[in-house]
C-alpha positions, 0 to 999 in steps of 0.5 A: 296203640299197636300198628302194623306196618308192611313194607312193598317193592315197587315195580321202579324198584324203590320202596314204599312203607304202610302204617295201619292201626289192626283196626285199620288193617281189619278194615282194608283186608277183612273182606278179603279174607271173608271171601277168599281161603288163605294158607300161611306157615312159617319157614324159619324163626330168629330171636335175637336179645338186647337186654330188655329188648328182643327182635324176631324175625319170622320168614314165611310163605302163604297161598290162596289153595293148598297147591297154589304158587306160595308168596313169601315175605319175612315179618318182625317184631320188636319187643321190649320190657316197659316198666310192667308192660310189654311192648311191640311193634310189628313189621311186614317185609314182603 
């Protein structure tokens, strides 16, 4: 099962960790997304390989209007070769 996992600062400093299904996920954020524009790019990409594993490291910026003050966060995703599959594993570091 596919799980999507976001990473936030805490207003003390430390750090918390969220572990969603993409049906979860869907249904936490879908009707903020029905409701509201959103705009995403990414800004640099980085791959990094280990044999039968690969990591990418996406740095983007979103915003909620064109000219809006953009919000950037970094996501990974971790890939690696299981017999005839391919796995992953996806983070969000915001």
């Amino acid at each position: 099962m596919r799980r999507l996992t976001a990473v936030h600062k805490k207003s003390d400093g430390s750090f918390s960790a969220t572990s969603v299904t993409v049906e979860g996920y869907i249904e936490r954020a879908g009707k903020y997304f029905r409701e509201k524009p959103f705009y995403e790019s990414e800004l640099l990409r980085r791959v990094e390989k280990f044999g039968q594993e690969a990591h990418v490291f996406s740095t983007y910026e979103s915003r909620e209007a064109p000219d809006a003050k953009p919000l950037r966060g970094e996501s990974t995703v971790s890939a690696f070769q299981r017999r005839q599959a391919l796995v992953l594993r996806e983070h969000f570091l915001g």
